[in-house]
N, C-alpha and C positions, 0 to 999 in steps of 0.2 A: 168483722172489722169494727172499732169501735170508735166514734166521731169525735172528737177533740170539742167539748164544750167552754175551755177558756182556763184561767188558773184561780185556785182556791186558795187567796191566803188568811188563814187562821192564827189567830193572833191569841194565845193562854194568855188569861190578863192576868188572873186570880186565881185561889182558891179559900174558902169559905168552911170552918169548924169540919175539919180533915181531920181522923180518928187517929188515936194514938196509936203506934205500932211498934213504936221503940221505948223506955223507961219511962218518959214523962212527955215524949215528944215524937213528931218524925220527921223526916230528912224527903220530900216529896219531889218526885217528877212526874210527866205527865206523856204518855208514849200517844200518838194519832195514828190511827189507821184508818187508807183509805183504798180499798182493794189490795193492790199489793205493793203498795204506798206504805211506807212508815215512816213517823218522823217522832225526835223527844226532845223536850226541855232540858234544862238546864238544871240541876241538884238543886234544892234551897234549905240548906242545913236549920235542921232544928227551929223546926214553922209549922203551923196547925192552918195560918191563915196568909200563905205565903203569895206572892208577886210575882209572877212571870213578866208581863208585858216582851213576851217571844213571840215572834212572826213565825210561822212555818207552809211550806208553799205544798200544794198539790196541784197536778192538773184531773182536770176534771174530765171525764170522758163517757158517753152514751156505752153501755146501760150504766145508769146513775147508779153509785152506792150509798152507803150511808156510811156517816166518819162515825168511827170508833173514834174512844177515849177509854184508857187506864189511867189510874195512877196507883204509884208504885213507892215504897219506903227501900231508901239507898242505904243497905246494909256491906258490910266490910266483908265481916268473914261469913254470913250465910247466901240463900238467896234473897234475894229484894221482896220484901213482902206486897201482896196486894193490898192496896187501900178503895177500891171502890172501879167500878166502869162505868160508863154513860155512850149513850149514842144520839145522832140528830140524823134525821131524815134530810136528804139534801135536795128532796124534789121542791118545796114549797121554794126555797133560792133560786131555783133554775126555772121554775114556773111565772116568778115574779120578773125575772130578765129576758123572758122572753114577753114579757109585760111592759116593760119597759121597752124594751125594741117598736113593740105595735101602739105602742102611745107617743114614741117617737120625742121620751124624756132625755135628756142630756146636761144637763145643767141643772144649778140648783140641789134643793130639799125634795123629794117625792114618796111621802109614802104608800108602796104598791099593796101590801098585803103583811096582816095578823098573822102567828102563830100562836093555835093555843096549847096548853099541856094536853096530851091522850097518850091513848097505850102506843102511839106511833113515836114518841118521841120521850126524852126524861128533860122534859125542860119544865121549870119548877114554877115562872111564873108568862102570860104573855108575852110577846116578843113580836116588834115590827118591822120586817124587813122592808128599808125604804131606799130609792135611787137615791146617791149622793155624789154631785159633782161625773155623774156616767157610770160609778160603779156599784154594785147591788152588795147592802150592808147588813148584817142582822146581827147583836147584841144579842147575847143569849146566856141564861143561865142555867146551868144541865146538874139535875140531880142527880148523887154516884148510886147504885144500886150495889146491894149486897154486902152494906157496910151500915152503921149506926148512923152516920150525918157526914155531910160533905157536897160542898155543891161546888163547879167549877163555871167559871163566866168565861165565854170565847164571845169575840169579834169574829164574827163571816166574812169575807168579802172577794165577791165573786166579778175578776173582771175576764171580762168576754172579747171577741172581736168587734168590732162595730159592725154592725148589719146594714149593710148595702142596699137601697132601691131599687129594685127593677124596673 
């Protein structure tokens, strides 16, 4: 049975010198997976350095996974070609909110904890996940793998129950 940790909304802000896939250009979206969670953006015709700013929800649930990201070039008459994947580890989120719970932040600015680039994660530079206003935020930019260049920036934000006093 798996424990309901709170919901995960993921925000695609951007995306950052995305490889050609079509004639001079491509046509990008951005699929999440989160177990057996999926969720996609929205087409952005003929962008290398495209705009999402899309919300996409998950709930979060023990044992923890890691979000997947594709992105994909929106083709008519073939399949959608692949343009890169990335992943983030969602334990240092959920490590930090429960940091927040035992420091007993609610308000305000709080930054709880660093992330830095390693092999656990494809995030390209530093990243702080901090309490803001109750809910745990992390700003990230994730390098796509298996492609020439490409980096995609999501917004974290992870809100939870409120933790009760015994």
């Amino acid at each position: 049975m798996s424990e309901q940790l709170g919901i995960l909304k993921v925000i695609v802000v951007q995306g950052k010198r995305l490889v050609i896939r079509d004639f001079k250009t491509s046509d990008p979206y951005v699929v999440l997976k989160l177990g057996n969670q999926t969720a996609k953006t929205k087409v952005i015709n003929s962008c290398l350095n495209p705009v999402w700013n899309e919300e996409l929800n998950f709930t979060l649930t023990e044992p923890l996974g890691v979000l997947n990201l594709e992105v994909f070039d929106k083709d008519l008459l073939k399949a959608d070609d692949k343009m890169g994947n990335a992943f983030i580890n969602l334990q240092p989120l959920v490590s930090a909110a429960r940091l927040r719970d035992i420091l007993r932040v609610s308000s305000g600015e709080t930054t709880l904890r660093k992330v830095i680039p390693d092999t656990e994660n494809c995030i390209v530079r530093e990243s702080s996940i901090n309490s803001v206003n109750g809910a745990v935020v992390q700003n990230v930019w994730l390098r796509l793998r298996e492609v020439e260049s490409g980096e995609i920036e999501l917004t974290l934000k992870l809100i939870t129950p409120v933790a009760t006093s015994k």
